[in-house]
C-alpha positions as CSV (number, residue, x, y, z in Angstrom):
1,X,-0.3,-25.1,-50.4
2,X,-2.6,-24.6,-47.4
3,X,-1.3,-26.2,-43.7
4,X,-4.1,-27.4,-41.1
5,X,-3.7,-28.3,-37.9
6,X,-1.8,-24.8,-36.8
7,X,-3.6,-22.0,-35.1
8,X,-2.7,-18.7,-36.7
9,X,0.0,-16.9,-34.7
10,X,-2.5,-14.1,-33.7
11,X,-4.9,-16.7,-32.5
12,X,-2.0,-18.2,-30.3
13,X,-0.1,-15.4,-29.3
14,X,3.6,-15.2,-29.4
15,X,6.5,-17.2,-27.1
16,X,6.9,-13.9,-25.0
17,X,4.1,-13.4,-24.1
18,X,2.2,-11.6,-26.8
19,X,-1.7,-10.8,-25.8
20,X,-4.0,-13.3,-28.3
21,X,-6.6,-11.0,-29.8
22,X,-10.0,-11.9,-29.8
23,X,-11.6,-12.3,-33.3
24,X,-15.1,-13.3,-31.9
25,X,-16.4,-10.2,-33.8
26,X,-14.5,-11.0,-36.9
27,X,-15.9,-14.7,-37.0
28,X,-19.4,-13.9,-35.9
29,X,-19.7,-11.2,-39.2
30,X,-18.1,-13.8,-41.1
31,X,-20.6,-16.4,-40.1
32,X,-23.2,-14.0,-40.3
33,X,-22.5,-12.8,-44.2
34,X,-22.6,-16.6,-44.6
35,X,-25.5,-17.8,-43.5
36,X,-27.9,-16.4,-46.2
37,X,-26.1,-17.5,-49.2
38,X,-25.9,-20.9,-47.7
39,X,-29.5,-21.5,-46.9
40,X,-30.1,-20.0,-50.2
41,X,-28.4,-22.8,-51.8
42,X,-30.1,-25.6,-50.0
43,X,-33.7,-24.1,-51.1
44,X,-32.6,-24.0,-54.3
45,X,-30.7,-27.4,-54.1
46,X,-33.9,-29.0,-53.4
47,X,-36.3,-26.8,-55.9
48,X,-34.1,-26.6,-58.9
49,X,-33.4,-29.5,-61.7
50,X,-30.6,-30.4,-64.3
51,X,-27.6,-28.5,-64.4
52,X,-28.9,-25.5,-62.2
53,X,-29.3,-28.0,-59.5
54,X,-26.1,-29.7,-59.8
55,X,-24.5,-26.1,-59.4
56,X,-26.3,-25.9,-56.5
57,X,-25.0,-28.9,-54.5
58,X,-21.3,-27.5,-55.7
59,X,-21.9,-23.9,-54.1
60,X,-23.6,-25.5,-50.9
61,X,-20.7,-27.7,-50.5
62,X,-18.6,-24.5,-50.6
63,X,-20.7,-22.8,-48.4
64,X,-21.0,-25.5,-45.8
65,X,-17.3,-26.0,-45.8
66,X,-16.5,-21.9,-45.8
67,X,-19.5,-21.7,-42.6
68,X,-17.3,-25.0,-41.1
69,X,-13.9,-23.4,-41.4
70,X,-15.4,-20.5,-39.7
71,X,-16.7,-22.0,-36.5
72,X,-13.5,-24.1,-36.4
73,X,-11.4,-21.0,-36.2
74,X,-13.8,-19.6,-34.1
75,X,-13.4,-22.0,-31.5
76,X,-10.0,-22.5,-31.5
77,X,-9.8,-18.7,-31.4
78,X,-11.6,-18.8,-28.4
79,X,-10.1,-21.5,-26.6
80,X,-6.7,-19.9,-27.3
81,X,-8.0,-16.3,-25.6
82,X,-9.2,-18.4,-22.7
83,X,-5.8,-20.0,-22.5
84,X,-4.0,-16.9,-22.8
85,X,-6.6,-14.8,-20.0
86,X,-5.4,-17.5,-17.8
87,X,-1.7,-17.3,-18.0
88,X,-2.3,-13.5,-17.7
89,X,-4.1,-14.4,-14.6
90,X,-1.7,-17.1,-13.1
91,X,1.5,-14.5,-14.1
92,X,-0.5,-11.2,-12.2
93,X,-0.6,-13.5,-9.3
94,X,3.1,-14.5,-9.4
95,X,3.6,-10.6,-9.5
96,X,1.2,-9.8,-6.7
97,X,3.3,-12.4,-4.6
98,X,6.2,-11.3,-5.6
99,X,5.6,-7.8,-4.3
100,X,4.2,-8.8,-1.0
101,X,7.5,-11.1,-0.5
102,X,9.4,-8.2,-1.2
103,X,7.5,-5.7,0.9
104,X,7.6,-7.4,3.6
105,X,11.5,-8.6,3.2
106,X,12.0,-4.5,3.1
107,X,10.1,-4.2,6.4
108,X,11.9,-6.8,7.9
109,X,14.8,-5.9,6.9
110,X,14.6,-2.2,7.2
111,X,13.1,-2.8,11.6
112,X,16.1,-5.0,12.0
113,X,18.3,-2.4,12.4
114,X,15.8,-1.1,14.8
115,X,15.6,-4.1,16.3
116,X,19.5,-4.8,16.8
117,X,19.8,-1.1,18.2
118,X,17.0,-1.6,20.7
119,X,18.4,-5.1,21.8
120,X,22.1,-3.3,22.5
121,X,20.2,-0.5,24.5
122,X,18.5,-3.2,26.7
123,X,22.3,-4.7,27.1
124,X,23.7,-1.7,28.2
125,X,20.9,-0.2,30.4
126,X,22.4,-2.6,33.7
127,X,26.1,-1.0,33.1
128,X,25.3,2.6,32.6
129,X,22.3,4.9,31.3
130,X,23.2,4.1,27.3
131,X,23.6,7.0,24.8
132,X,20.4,6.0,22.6
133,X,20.4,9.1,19.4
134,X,21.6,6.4,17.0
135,X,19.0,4.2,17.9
136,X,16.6,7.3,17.5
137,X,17.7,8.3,14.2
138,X,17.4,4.1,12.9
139,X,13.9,4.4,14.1
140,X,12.8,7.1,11.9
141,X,15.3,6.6,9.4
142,X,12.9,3.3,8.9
143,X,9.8,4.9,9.5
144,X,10.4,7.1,6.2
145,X,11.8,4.4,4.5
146,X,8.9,2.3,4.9
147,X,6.5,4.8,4.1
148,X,4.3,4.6,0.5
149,X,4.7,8.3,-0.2
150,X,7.3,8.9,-2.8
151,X,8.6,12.7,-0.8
152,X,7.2,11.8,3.0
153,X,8.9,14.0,6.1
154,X,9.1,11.9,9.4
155,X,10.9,13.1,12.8
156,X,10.8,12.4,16.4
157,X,10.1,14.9,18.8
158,X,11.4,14.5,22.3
159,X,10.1,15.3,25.9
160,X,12.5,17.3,27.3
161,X,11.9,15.5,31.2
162,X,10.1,13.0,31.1
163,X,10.1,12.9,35.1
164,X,8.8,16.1,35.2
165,X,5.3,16.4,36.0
166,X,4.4,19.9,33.7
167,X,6.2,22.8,32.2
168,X,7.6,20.5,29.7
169,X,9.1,21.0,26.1
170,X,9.0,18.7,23.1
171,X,12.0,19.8,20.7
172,X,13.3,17.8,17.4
173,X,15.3,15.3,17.9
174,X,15.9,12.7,14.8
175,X,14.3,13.7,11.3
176,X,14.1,12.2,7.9
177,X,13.4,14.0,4.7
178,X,16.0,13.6,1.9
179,X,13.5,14.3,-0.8
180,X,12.5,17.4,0.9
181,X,13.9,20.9,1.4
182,X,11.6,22.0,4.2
183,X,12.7,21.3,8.0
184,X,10.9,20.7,11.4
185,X,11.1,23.8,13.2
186,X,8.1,23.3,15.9
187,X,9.1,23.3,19.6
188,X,6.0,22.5,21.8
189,X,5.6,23.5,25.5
190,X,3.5,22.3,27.8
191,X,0.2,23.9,29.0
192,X,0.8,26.6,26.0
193,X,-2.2,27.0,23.7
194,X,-0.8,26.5,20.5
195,X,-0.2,23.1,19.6
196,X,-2.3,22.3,22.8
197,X,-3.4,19.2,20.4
198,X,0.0,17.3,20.7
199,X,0.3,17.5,24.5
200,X,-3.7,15.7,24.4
201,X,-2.4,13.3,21.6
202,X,0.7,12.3,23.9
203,X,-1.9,12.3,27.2
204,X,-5.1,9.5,24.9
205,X,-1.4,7.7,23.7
206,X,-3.2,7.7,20.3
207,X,-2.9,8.2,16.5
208,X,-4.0,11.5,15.2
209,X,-4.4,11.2,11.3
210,X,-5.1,14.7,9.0
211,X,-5.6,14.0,5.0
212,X,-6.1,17.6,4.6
213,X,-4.8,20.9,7.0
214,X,-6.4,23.1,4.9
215,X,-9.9,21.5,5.1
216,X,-9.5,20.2,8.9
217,X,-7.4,20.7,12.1
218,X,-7.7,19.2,15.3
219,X,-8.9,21.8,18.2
220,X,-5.3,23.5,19.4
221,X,-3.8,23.0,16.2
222,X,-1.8,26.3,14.9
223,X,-3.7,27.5,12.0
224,X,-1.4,30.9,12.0
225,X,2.0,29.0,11.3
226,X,2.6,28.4,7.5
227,X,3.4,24.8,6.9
228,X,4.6,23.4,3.5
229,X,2.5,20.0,3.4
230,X,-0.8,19.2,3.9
231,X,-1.4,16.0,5.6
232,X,0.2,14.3,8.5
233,X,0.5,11.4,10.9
234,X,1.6,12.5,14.3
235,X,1.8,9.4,16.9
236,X,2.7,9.1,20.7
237,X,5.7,7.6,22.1
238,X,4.7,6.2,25.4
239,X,4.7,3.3,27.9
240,X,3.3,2.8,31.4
241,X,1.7,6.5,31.0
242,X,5.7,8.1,30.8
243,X,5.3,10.3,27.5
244,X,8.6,10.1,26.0
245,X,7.7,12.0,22.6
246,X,5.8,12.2,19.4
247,X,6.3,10.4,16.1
248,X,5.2,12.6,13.0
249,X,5.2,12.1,9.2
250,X,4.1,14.7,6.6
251,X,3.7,14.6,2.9
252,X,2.9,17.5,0.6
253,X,0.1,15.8,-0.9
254,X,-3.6,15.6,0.6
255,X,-4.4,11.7,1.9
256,X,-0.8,11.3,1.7
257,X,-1.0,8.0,3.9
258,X,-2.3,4.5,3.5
259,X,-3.7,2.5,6.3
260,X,-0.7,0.6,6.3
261,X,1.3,3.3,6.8
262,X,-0.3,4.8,9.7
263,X,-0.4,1.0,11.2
264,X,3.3,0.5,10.3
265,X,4.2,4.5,12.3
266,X,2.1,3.4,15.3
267,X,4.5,0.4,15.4
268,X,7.9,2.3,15.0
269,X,6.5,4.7,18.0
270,X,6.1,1.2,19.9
271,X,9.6,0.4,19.4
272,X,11.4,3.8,19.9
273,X,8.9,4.0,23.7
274,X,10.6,0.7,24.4
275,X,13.8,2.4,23.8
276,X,13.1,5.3,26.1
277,X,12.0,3.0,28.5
278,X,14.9,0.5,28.5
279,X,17.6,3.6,28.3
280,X,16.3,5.2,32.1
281,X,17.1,4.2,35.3
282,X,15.3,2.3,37.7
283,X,15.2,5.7,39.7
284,X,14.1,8.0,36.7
285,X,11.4,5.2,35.5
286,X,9.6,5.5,39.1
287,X,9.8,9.1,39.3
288,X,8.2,9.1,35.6
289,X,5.5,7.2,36.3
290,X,4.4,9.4,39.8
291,X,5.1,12.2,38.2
292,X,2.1,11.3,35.7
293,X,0.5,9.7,38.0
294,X,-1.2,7.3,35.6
295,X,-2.2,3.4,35.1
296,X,-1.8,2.1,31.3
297,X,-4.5,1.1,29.4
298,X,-4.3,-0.5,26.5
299,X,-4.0,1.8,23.7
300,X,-6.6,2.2,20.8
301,X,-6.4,3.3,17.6
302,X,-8.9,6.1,16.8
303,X,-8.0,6.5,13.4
304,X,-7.0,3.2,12.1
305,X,-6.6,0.0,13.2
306,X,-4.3,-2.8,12.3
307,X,-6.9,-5.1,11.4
308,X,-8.4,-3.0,9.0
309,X,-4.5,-2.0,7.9
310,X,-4.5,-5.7,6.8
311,X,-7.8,-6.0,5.6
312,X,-7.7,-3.2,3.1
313,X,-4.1,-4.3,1.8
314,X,-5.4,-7.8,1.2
315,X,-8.8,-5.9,-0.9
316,X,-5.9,-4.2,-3.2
């Protein structure tokens, strides 16, 4: 006994979500082996007498119903793909959604610790100068965190006196790295040749981006020192031209950053310089800022910018 009225299973795809295959090619062979036999039949049907003839209108009833069967099926086969490239469609966009919401509830999340440390610092600053290495190590703690890179290196180097107006050092201060065996073990000073680069990256208050050490360096960069990754992110940590530090990420593997990740580390350096700020004395702040001897600018982004952060993270 033959059922109508039920599209094959593999024509409607299963209740979890089973892909419907597409049997265009199937049907079109079908209704191309067809199609001869068929318009054979009519010729004949209409050139043929007695019995021969009646035998044709039985085999071009046949055929017309086997050609109309196969063009039903067809189309239902192809409605059904339709449907189900749709539902793929609609569900990918559900998933897409769903990992924005999460990202972004992982960034929120993860700066709110910042965010509570910095607002405690600010409440403390008026009673007495505040004691600020947890909030350092929150900082990068969420800097790493929020990084893409699976094995990323992120630590917060620290100007020694910030008041001071040269012969300064920059030493380690918080890191971040649990998927790493290497370590930090830089110290920059001031108007040394090596490393000259980070003293210029803390004096534009810029982003400086490498993809790959081994094919470019910035001028003052230490070629000689062996380092165990090959790109990096370094950032500087300043407000009101006071240079407080330098935030720096590393991963072992070339173009280890996304635009968003460079955005999101220029944004952690914005919080941990309002940290540094808010944790000095009004006596301290002024001598800073004549010791530099410097107006702020508003700071640009020679590498990246957050637009096009956004922008490319909408494209993917």
């Amino acid at each position: 006994m033959v059922t109508t009225g039920a599209t094959p299973a593999s024509d409607q795809g299963s209740s979890e979500g089973k892909p419907v295959k597409d049997r265009a090619r199937q049907y079109n062979i079908a209704t191309f082996l067809l199609a001869p036999p068929t318009a054979g039949t009519f010729i004949l049907m209409r050139t043929s007498e007695g019995t021969f003839q009646a035998s044709m209108y039985v085999a071009a009833a046949v055929f017309g119903l086997a050609v109309s069967a196969v063009t039903f099926f067809k189309s239902r086969n192809e409605s059904a793909v339709k449907e189900d490239l749709r539902r793929q469609q609609e569900k990918a966009q559900v998933q897409v959604s769903d990992v924005e919401f999460r990202a972004k509830t992982q960034m929120n999340g993860t700066l709110l610790g910042v965010a509570d440390r910095l607002r405690a610092v600010a409440a403390t600053t008026a009673l007495k100068k505040p004691d600020i290495s947890g909030f350092r190590s929150d900082a990068v703690q969420a800097a790493g965190l929020l990084l893409s890179n699976e094995a990323p290196r992120v630590a917060y180097f620290v100007v020694s006196n910030p008041t001071a107006a040269n012969g300064r050092e920059m030493t380690r201060d918080a890191t971040f790295g649990p998927l790493r065996l290497d370590e930090f073990t830089s110290t920059f000073i001031e108007n040394d040749e090596t490393d000259s680069n980070v003293w210029e990256l803390l004096k534009a208050d810029d982003a400086d981006y490498q993809p790959d050490i081994k094919l470019h360096t910035p001028k003052g960069f230490d070629t000689n020192r062996q380092r165990a990754y090959r790109s990096y992110v370094s950032v500087a940590v300043r407000v009101e031209g006071i240079e407080f530090g330098m935030l720096t990420a590393n991963t072992r593997e070339v173009d280890g950053f996304s635009p968003v990740d460079i955005a999101m580390l220029r944004v952690v350096a914005r919080l941990l310089a309002a940290g540094e700020a808010a944790a000095m004395t009004s006596k301290d702040l002024n001598a800073a800022r004549a010791s530099n001897n410097t107006v702020e600018t508003p700071t640009s982004i020679s590498m990246i910018e957050l637009k096009e952060a956004d922008d490319d993270d909408d494209n993917e």
